[in-house]
TORBAGU-626689 format. One record per residue (C-alpha): residue in one letter; residue number from 1; x, y, z. Coordinates in Angstrom, 1 decimal, padded with zeros to 4 digits. Layout:
# residues N
<r residuo="a" num="NUM" px="X" py="Y" pz="Z"/>
...
***
This chain:
# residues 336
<r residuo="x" num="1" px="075.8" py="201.1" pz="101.7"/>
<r residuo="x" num="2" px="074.9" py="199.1" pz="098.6"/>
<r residuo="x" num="3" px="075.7" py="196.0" pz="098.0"/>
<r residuo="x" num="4" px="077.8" py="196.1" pz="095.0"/>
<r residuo="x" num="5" px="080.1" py="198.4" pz="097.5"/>
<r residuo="x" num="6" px="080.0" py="196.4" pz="099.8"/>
<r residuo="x" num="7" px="081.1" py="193.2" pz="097.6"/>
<r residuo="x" num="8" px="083.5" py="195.8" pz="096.1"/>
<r residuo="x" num="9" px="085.2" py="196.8" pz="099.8"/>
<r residuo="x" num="10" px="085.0" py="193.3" pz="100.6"/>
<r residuo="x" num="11" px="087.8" py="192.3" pz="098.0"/>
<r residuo="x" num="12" px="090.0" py="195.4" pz="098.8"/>
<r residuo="x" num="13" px="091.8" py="193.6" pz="102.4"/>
<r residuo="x" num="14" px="091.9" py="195.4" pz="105.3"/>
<r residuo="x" num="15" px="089.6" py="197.8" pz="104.4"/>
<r residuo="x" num="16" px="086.9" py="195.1" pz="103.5"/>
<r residuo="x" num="17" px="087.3" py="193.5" pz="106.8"/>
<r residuo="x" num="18" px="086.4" py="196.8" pz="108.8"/>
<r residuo="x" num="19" px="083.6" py="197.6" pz="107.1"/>
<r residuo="x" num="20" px="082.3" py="193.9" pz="107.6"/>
<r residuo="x" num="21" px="082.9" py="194.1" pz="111.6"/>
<r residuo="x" num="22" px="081.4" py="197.4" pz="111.3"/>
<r residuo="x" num="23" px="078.3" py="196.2" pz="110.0"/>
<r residuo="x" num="24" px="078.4" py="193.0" pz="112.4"/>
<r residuo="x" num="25" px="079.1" py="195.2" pz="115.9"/>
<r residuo="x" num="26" px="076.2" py="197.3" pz="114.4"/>
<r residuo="x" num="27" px="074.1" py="194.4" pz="113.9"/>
<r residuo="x" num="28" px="075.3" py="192.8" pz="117.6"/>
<r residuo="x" num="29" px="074.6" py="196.3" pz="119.3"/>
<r residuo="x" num="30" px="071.3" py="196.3" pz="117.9"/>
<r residuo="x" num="31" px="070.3" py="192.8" pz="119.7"/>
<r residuo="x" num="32" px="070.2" py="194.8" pz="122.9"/>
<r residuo="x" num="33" px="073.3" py="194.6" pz="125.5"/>
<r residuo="x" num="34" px="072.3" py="191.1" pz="126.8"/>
<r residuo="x" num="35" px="073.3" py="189.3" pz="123.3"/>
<r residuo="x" num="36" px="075.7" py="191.7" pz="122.3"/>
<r residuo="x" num="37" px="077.8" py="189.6" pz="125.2"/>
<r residuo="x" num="38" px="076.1" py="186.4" pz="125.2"/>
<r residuo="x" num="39" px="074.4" py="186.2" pz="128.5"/>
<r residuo="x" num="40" px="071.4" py="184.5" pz="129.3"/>
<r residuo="x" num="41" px="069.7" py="186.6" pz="132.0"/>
<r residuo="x" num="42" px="066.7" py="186.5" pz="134.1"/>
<r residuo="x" num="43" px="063.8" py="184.0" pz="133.1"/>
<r residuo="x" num="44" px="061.9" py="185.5" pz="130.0"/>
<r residuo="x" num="45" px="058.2" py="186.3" pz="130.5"/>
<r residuo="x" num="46" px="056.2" py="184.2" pz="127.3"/>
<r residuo="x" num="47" px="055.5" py="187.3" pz="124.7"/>
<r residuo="x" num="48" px="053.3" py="185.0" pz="122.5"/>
<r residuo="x" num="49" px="049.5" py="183.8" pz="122.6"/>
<r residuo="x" num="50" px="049.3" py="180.1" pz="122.6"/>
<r residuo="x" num="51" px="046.7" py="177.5" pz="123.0"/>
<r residuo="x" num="52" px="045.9" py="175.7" pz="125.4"/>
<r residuo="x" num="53" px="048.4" py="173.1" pz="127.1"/>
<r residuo="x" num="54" px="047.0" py="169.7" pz="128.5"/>
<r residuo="x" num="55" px="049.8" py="168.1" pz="128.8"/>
<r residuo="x" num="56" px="053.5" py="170.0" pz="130.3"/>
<r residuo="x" num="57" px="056.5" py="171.0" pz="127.7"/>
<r residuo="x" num="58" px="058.9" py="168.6" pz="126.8"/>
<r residuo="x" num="59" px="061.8" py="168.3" pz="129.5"/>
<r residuo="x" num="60" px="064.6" py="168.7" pz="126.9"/>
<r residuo="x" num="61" px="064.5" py="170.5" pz="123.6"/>
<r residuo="x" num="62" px="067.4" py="170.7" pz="121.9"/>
<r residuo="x" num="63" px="068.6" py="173.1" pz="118.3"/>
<r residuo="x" num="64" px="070.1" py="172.4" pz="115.5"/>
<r residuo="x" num="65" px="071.7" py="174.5" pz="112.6"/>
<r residuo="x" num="66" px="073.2" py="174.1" pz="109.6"/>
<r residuo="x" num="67" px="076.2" py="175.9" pz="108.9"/>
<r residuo="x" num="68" px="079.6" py="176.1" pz="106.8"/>
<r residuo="x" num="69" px="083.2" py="178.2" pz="107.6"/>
<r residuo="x" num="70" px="083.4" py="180.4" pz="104.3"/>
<r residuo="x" num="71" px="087.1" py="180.4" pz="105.5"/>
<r residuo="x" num="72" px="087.7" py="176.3" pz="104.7"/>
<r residuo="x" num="73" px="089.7" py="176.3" pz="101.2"/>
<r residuo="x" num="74" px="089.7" py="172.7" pz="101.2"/>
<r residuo="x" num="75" px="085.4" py="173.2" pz="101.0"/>
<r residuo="x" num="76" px="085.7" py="175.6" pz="098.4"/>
<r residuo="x" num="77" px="087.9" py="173.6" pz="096.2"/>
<r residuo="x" num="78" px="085.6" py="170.7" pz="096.2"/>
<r residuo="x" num="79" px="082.6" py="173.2" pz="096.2"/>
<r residuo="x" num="80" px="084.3" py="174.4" pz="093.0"/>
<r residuo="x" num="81" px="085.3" py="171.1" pz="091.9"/>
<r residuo="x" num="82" px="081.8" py="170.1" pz="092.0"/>
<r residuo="x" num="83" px="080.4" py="173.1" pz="090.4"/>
<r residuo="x" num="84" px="078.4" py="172.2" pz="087.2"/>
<r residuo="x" num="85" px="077.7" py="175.4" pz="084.6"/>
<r residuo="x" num="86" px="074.0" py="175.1" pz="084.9"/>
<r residuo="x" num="87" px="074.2" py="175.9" pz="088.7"/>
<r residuo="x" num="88" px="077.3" py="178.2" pz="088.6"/>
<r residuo="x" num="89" px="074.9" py="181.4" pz="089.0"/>
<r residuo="x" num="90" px="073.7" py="180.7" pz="092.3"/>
<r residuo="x" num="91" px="076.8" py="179.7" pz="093.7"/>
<r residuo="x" num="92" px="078.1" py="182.9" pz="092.6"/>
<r residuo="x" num="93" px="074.8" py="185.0" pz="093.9"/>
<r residuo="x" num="94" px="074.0" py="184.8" pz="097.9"/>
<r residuo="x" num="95" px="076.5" py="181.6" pz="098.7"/>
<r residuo="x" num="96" px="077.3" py="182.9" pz="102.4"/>
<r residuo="x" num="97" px="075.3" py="186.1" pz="103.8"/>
<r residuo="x" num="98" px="078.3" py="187.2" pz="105.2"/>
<r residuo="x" num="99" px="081.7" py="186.4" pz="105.5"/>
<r residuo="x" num="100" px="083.1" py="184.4" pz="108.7"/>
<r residuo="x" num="101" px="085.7" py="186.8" pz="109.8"/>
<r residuo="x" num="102" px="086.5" py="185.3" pz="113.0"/>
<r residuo="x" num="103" px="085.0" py="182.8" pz="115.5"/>
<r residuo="x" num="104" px="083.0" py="185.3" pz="117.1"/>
<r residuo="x" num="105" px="081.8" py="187.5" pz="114.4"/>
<r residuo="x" num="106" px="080.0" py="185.4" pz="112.2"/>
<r residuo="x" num="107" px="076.0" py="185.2" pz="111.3"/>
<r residuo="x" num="108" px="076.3" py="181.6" pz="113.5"/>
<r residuo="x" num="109" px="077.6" py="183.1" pz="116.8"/>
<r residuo="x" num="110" px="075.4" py="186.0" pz="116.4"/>
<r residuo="x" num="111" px="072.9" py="184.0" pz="115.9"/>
<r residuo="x" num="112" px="074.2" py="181.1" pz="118.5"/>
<r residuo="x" num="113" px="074.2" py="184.3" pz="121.1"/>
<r residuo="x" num="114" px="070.2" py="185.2" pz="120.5"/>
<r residuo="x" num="115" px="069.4" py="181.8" pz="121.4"/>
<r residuo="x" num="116" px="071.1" py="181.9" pz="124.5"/>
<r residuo="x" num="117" px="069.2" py="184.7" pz="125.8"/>
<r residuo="x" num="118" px="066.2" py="184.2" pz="124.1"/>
<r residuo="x" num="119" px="065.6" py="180.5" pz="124.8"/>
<r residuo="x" num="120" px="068.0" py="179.5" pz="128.0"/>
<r residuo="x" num="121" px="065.8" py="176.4" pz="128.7"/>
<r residuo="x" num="122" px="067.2" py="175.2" pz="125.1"/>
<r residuo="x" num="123" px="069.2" py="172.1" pz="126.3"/>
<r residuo="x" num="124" px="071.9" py="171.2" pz="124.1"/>
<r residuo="x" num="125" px="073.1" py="173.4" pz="120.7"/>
<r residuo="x" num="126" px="074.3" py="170.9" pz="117.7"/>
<r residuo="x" num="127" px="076.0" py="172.2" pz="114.7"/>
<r residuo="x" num="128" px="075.9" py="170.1" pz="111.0"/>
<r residuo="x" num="129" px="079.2" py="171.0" pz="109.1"/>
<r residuo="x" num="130" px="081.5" py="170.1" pz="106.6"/>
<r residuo="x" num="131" px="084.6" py="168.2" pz="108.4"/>
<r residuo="x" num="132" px="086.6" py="169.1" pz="110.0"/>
<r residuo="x" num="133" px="085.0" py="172.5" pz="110.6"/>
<r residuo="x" num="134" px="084.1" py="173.9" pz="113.7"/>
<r residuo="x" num="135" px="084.1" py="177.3" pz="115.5"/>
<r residuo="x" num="136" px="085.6" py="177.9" pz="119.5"/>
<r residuo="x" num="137" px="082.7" py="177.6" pz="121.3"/>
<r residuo="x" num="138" px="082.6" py="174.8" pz="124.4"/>
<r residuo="x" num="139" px="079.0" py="175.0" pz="124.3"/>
<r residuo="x" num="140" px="077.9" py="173.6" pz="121.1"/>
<r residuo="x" num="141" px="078.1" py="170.3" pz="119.9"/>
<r residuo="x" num="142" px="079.5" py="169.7" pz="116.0"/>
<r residuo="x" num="143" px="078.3" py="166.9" pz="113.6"/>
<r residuo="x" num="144" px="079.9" py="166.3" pz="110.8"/>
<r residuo="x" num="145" px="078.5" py="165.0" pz="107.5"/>
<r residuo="x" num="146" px="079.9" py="161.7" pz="107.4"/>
<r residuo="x" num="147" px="077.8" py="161.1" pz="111.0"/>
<r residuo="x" num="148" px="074.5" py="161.5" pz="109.8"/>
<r residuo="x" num="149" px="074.8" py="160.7" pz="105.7"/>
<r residuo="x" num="150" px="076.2" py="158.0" pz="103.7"/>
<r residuo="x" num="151" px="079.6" py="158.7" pz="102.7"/>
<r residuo="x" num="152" px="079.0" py="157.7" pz="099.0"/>
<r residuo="x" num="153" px="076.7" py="161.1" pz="099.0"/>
<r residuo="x" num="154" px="079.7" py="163.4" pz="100.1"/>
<r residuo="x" num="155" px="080.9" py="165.8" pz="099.4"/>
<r residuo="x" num="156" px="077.3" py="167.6" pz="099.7"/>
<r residuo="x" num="157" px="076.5" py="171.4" pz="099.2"/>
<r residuo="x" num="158" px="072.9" py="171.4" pz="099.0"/>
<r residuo="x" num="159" px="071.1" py="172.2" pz="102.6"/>
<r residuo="x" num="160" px="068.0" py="170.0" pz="101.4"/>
<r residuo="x" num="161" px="070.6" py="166.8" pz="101.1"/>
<r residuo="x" num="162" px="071.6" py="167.7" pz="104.6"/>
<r residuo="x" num="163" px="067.9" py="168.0" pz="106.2"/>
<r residuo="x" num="164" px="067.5" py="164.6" pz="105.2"/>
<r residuo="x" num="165" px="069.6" py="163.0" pz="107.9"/>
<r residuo="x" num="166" px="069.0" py="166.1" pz="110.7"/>
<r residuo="x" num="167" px="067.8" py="163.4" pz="112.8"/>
<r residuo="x" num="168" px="069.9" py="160.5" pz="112.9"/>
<r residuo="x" num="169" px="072.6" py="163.0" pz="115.5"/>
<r residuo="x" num="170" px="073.4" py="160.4" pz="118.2"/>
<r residuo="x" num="171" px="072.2" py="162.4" pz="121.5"/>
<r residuo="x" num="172" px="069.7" py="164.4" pz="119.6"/>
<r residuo="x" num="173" px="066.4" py="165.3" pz="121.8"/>
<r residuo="x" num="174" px="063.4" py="164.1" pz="120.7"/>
<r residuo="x" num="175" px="062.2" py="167.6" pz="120.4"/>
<r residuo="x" num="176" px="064.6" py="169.6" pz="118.3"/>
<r residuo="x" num="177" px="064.2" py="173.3" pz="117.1"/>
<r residuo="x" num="178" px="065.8" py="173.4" pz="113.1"/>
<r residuo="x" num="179" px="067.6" py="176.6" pz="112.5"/>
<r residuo="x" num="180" px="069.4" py="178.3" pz="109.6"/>
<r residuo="x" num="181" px="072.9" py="179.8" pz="110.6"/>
<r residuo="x" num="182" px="071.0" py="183.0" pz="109.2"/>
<r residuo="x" num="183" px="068.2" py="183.4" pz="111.6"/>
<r residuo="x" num="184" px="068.0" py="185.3" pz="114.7"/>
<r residuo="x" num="185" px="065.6" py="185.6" pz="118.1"/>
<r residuo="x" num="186" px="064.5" py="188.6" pz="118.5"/>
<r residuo="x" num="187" px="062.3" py="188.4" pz="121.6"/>
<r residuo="x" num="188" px="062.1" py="185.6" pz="124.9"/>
<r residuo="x" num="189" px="060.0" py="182.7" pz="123.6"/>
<r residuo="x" num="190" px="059.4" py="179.3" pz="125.4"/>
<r residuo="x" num="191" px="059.1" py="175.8" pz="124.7"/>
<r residuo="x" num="192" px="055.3" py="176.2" pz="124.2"/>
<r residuo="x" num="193" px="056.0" py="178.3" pz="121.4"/>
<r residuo="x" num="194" px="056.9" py="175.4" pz="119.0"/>
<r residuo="x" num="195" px="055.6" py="172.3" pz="120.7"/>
<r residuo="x" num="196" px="052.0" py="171.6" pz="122.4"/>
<r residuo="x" num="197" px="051.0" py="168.1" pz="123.7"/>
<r residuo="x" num="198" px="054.5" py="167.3" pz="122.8"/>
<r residuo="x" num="199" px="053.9" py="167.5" pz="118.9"/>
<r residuo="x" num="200" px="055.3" py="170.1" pz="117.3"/>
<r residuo="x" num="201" px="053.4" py="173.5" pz="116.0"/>
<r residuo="x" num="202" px="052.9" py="174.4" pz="112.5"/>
<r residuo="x" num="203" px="052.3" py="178.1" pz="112.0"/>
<r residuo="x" num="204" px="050.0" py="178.3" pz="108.7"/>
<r residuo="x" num="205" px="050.0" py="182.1" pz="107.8"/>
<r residuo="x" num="206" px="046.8" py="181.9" pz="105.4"/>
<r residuo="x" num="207" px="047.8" py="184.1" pz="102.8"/>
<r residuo="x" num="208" px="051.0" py="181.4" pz="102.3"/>
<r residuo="x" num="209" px="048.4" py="178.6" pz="101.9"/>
<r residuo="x" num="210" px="046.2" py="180.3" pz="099.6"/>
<r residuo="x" num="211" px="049.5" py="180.5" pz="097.5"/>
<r residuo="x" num="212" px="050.2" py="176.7" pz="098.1"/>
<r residuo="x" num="213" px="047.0" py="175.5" pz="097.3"/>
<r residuo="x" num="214" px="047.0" py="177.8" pz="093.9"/>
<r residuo="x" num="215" px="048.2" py="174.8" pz="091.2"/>
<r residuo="x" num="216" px="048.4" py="177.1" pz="088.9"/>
<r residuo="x" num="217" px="050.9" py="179.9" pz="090.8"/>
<r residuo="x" num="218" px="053.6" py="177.2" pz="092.4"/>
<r residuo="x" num="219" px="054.1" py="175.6" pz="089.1"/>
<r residuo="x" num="220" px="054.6" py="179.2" pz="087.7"/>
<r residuo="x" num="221" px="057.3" py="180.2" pz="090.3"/>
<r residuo="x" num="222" px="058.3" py="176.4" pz="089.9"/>
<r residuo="x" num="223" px="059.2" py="176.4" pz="086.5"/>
<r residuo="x" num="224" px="061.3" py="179.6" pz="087.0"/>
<r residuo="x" num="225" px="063.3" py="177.6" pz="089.9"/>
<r residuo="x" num="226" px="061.7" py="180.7" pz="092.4"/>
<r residuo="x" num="227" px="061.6" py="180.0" pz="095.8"/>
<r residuo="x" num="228" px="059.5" py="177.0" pz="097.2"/>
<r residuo="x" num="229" px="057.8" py="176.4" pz="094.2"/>
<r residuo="x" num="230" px="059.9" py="173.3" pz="092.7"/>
<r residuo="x" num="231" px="060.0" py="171.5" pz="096.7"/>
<r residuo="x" num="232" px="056.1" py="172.5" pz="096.7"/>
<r residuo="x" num="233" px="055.8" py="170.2" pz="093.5"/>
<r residuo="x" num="234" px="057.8" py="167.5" pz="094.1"/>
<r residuo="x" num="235" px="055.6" py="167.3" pz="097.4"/>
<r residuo="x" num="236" px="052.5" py="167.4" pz="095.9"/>
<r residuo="x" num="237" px="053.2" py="164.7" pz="093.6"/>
<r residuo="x" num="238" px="054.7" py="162.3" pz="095.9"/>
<r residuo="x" num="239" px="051.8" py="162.7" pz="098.6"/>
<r residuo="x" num="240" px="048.9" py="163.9" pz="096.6"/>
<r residuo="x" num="241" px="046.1" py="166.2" pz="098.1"/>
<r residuo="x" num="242" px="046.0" py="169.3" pz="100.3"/>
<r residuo="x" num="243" px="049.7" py="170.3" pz="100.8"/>
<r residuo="x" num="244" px="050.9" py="173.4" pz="103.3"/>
<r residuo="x" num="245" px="053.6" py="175.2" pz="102.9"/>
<r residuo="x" num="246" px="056.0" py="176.4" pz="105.6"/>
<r residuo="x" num="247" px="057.0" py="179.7" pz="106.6"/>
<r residuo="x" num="248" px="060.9" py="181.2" pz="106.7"/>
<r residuo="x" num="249" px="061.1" py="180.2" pz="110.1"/>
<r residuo="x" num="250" px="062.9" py="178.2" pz="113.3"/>
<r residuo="x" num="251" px="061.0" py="174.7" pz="112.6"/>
<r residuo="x" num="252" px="060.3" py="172.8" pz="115.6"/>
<r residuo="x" num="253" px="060.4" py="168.7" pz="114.9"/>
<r residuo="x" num="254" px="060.6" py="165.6" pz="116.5"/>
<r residuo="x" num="255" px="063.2" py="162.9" pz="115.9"/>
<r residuo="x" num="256" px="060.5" py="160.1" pz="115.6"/>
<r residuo="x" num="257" px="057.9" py="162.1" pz="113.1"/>
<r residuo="x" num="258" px="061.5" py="162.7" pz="110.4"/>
<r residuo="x" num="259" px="062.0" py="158.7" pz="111.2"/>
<r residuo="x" num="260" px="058.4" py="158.1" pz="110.0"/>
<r residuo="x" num="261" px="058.0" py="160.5" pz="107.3"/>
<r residuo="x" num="262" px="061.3" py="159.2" pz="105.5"/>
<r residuo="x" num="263" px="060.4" py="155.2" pz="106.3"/>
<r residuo="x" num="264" px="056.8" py="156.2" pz="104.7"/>
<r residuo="x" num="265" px="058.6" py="158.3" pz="101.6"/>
<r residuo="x" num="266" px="062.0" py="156.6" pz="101.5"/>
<r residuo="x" num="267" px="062.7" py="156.6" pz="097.6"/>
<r residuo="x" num="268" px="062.1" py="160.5" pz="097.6"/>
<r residuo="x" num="269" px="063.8" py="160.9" pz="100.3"/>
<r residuo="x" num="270" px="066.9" py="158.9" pz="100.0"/>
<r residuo="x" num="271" px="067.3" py="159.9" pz="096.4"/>
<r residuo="x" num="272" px="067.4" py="164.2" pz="097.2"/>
<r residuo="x" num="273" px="070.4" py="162.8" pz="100.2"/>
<r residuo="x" num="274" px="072.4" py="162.2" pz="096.7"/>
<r residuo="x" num="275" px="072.1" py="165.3" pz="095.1"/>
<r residuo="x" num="276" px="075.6" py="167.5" pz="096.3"/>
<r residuo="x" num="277" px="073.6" py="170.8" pz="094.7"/>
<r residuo="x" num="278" px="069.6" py="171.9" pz="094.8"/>
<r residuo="x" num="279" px="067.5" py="170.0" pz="092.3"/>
<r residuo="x" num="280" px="064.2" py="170.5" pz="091.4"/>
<r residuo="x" num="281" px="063.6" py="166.8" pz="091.9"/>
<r residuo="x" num="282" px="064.9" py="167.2" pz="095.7"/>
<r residuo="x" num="283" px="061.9" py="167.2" pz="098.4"/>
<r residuo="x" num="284" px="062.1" py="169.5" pz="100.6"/>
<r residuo="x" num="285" px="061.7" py="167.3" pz="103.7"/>
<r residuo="x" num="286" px="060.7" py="169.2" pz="106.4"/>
<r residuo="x" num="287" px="057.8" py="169.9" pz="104.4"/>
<r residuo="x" num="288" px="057.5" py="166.8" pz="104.0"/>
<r residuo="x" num="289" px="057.5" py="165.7" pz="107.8"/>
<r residuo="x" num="290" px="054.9" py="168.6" pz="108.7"/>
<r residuo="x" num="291" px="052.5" py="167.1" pz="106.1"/>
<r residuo="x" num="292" px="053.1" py="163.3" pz="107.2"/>
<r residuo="x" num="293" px="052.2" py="165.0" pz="110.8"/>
<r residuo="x" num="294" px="049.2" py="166.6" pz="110.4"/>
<r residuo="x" num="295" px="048.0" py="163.3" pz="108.2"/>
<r residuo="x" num="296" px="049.1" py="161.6" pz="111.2"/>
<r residuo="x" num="297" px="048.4" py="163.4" pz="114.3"/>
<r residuo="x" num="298" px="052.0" py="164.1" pz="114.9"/>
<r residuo="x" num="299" px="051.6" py="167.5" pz="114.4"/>
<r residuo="x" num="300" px="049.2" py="170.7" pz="115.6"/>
<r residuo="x" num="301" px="048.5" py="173.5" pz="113.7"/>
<r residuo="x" num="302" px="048.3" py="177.6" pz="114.1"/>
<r residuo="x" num="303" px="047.3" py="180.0" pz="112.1"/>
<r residuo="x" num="304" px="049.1" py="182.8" pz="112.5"/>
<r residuo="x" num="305" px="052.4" py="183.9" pz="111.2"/>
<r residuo="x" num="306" px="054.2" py="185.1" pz="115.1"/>
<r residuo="x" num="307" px="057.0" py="183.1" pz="114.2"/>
<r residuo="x" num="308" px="057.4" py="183.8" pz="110.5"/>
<r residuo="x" num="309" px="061.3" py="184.8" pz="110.4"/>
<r residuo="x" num="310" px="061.2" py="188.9" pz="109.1"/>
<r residuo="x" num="311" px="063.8" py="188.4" pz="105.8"/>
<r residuo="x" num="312" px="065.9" py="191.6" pz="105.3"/>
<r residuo="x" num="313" px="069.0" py="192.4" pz="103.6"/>
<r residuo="x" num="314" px="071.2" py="195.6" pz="105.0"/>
<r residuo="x" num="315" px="069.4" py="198.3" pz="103.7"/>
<r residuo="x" num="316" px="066.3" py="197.6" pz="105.7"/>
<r residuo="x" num="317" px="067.3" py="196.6" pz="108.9"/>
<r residuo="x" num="318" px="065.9" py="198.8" pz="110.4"/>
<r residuo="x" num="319" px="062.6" py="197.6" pz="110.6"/>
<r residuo="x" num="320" px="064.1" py="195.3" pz="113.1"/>
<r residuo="x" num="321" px="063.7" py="198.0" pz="115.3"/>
<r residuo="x" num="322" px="060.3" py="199.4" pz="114.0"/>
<r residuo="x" num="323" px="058.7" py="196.1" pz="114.3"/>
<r residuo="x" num="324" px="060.3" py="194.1" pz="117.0"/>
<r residuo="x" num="325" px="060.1" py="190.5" pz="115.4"/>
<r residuo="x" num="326" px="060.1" py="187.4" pz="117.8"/>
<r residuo="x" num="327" px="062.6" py="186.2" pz="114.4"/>
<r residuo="x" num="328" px="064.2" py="187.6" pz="111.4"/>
<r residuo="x" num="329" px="066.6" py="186.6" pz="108.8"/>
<r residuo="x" num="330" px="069.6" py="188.6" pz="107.3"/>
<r residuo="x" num="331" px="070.0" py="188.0" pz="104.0"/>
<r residuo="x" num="332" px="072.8" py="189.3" pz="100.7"/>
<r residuo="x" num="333" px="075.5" py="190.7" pz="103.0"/>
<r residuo="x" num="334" px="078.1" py="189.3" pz="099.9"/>
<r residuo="x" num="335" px="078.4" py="187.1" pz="097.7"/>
<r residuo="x" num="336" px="081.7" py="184.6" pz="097.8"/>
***
């Protein structure tokens, strides 16, 4: 189905809602029987080549998404409120993947469930959200806004804004995993697949590098407001030198490299915590953090792309099953 039908069926009731829980039971059934219903089965075998350890995994690693209910008027109307003319388009062009038709079916719980059998030694599950939102599930934890920014910043739409206070959650592990509400585990993975020696692990895909290193390209696509091409600029120019990029991809971090990396670039990163919608003076600071690492020996380094989240929309999901990712990310189910 294309996606202006499906935006089309989407505004037509009852009929929208089936087709969207059709698509979702597909997309559920297609995780495999043990996430379809959220169990956490036998002890996964590691799928992925990793250097060597000399030191043991962290005891506790803990995830943390960020997330919004679709459903909340009250966070639309301030959304709208909020909504200046030069940014109307993208609010109006991929604002939720899909639409949160119930507790359970919803790109979060999906993706909530392919953690949960994909990573069981994950130890606590928090959720950042607009308050009072939340979804019935006992077994994550929700963090609202106004815990982890300053309340003179809020309302805030823009995920970067967000990032910027990740880790101040009171009970947050050391080692954390980041994820988007729109990414999904595809395979088992273990703790050693983000962290080594404790620090977390960079995955530099080299053909991502080349184009993060090419001046000339970024400020191109930057100019044009195209993907990572503004945060890549901003980031060059507040820390100078060689600057990696980072994949689409669950980003493993620790509590006490974010500390450092916004006490070391505070004015940047206090000033993008202001900005309620994307700006192209916003640093993107997880970037950011994974620089200030490897500058720092906070951080180790891979280069491969095994974790590199697989970014389809509808029509090619199939390749999910052709190519078996260990992640991948669902994007443009509607617009809202």
């Amino acid at each position: 189905m294309k996606m202006s039908h499906l935006n089309k069926a989407m505004k037509k009731g009852v009929i929208g809602i089936l087709v969207a829980v059709g698509i979702l039971v597909v997309f559920a059934g297609a995780l495999g029987a043990t996430v379809a219903i959220g169990v956490a089965g036998a002890k996964p075998k590691p799928t992925l080549q990793r250097s060597m350890r000399s030191t043991p995994d962290p005891d506790s690693v803990d995830v943390v998404y960020t997330w919004v209910d679709s459903r909340d008027t009250d966070w639309r109307a301030q959304r709208d409120a909020l909504t200046q003319k030069r940014i109307r388009a993208q609010l109006t062009t991929h604002a939720h993947r899909w639409p949160v038709l119930t507790d359970s079916l919803s790109e979060l719980a999906i993706s909530l469930k392919t953690v949960r059998a994909f990573m069981p030694w994950v130890r606590t599950i928090w959720v950042i959200t607009h308050r009072p939102q939340k979804i019935d599930d006992p077994g994550v934890s929700f963090v609202h806004h106004d815990e982890i920014l300053d309340p003179t910043n809020l309302p805030t739409f823009n995920s970067m804004a967000i990032e910027t206070g990740m880790h101040r959650i009171k009970g947050l592990a050391e080692h954390f995993i980041y994820f988007n509400d729109d990414m999904f585990i595809g395979k088992p993975l273990q703790k050693s697949d983000f962290f080594e020696d404790g620090k977390p692990i960079l995955r530099t895909a080299p053909a991502l590098q080349i184009w993060a290193q090419n001046t000339r390209l970024y400020k191109h696509f930057g100019k044009k407001g195209v993907g990572q091409g503004p945060g890549m600029i901003r980031t060059k120019k507040i820390m100078g030198g060689k600057i990696y990029a980072t994949n689409h991809q669950a980003a493993p971090m620790t509590v006490s490299l974010m500390k450092d990396a916004e006490a070391q670039y505070h004015e940047d990163w206090q000033a993008t915590e202001t900005f309620p919608f994307r700006d192209d003076s916003n640093v993107p600071v997880i970037t950011v953090a994974y620089n200030h690492g490897l500058r720092t020996d906070q951080v180790h380094t891979l280069q491969d792309d095994r974790l590199t989240s697989l970014s389809l929309d509808m029509k090619q999901f199939g390749k999910v099953h052709k190519t078996n990712p260990c992640m991948f990310c669902i994007d443009a189910i509607q617009t809202v």
